[in-house]
C-alpha positions, -999 to +999 in steps of 0.1 A: +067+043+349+042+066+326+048+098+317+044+124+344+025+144+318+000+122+315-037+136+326-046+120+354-072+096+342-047+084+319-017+081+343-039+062+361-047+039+330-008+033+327-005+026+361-029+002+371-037-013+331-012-035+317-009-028+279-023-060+257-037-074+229-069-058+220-096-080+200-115-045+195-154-062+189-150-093+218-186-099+219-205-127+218-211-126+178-171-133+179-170-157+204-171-198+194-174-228+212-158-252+210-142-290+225-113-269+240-135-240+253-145-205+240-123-188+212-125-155+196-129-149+164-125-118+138-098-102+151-098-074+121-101-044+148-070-062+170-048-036+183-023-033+212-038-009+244-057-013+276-083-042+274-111-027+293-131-017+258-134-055+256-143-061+293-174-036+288-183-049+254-182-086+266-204-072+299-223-055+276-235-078+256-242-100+283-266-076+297-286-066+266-295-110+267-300-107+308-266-129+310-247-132+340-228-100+337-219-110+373-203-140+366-182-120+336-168-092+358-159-121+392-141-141+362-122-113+350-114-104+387-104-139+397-079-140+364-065-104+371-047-101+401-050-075+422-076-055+402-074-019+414-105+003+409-127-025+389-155-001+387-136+030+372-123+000+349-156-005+337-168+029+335-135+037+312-141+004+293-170+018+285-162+052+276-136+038+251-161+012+237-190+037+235-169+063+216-153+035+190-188+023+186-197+061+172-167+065+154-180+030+135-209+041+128-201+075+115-165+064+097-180+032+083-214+020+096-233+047+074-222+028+043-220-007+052-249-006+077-270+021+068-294+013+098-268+023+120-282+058+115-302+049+140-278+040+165-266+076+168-288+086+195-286+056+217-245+058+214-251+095+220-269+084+254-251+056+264-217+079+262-233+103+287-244+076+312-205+060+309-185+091+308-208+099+340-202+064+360-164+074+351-170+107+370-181+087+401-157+060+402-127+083+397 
């Protein structure tokens, strides 16, 4: 049982989001296939916390190619029973992705990528729109 001090979007994280490993940039850049199926790869941002930045990324992705972002979220559902509020699971995912996307580009990005100037204002954006679906789905 979380915290009763928890806010209330993040109560609601520990209640319904089991704790996992993280692969922090699960995109399709870090996916291979192989014989066996799909495997990721570069697991340097790996951490231990609610999965759901990886969901969006992964959906994401998908999207930006016109890839069956469908297909991605119904597989997720089918392997995560009973999945409560799928939508405000997104809309979190993304939040959390969008934000650790900025921090990147602003902690690191600037000197490894400096292009990633550039991505500012789109990351900028995109937090509005998520932070906004997270609004409506709560």
């Amino acid at each position: 049982m979380p915290p009763t001090s928890l806010p209330p979007n993040m109560r609601r994280l520990a209640e319904t989001v089991p704790e996992t490993i993280v692969h922090g940039d699960f995109e399709s850049k870090n996916i291979v296939l192989t014989d066996a199926g799909p495997c990721a790869v570069d697991w340097s941002s790996a951490q231990v916390g609610a999965h759901l930045s990886d969901l969006y990324g992964l959906v994401r992705d998908a999207g930006l190619v016109g890839g069956p972002t469908d297909a991605i979220v119904a597989a997720y559902a089918a392997e995560t029973a009973p999945v409560a509020d799928l939508e405000w699971q997104l809309a979190l995912g993304g939040t959390v992705w969008t934000l650790r996307a900025l921090r990147w580009v602003l902690e690191e990005g600037i000197h490894v990528v400096p292009e990633s100037m550039t991505w500012i204002d789109e990351l900028v954006e995109r937090a509005g729109h998520v932070t906004a679906a997270l609004r409506v789905a709560a």
